[in-house]
N, C-alpha and C positions, 0 to 999 in steps of 0.2 A: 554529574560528570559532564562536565563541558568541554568535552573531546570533539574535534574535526571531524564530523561526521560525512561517510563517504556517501552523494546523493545517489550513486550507484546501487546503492542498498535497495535503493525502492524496486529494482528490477527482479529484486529476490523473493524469492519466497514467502508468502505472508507467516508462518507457522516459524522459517527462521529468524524474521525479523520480530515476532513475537517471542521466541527464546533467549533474542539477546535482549528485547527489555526486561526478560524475566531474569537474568542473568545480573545483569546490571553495566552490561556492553552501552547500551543505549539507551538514554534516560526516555522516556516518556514524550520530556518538553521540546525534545531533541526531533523526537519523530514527529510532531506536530506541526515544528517549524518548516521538517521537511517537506510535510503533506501540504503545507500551502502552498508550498514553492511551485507543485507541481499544475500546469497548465490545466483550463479545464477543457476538456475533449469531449465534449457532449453533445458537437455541432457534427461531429465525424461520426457520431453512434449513427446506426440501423437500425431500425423494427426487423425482428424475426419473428412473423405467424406461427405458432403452434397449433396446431390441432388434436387433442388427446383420441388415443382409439378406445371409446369405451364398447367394451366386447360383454 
């Protein structure tokens, strides 16, 4: 299915966009090409310390 896929989708829900590969809305190769597309943002992450309370 080499449908126009909308890059908006990626803002969606992972669980929806897993339904419509399951579906057959969205092929696989489709979402792949999308997930390249997308910038990599690793320089904008934070470290967030955790500390567990073990009681």
């Amino acid at each position: 299915m080499s449908r126009r896929i909308n890059p908006e989708l990626l803002k969606t829900d992972r669980r929806i966009i897993s339904r419509k590969v399951l579906i057959g809305e969205l092929s696989e190769k489709d979402l792949s090409a999308l997930l390249k597309k997308l910038p990599d943002m690793a320089d904008n992450a934070e470290e967030i310390p955790f500390q567990a309370n073990e009681k």
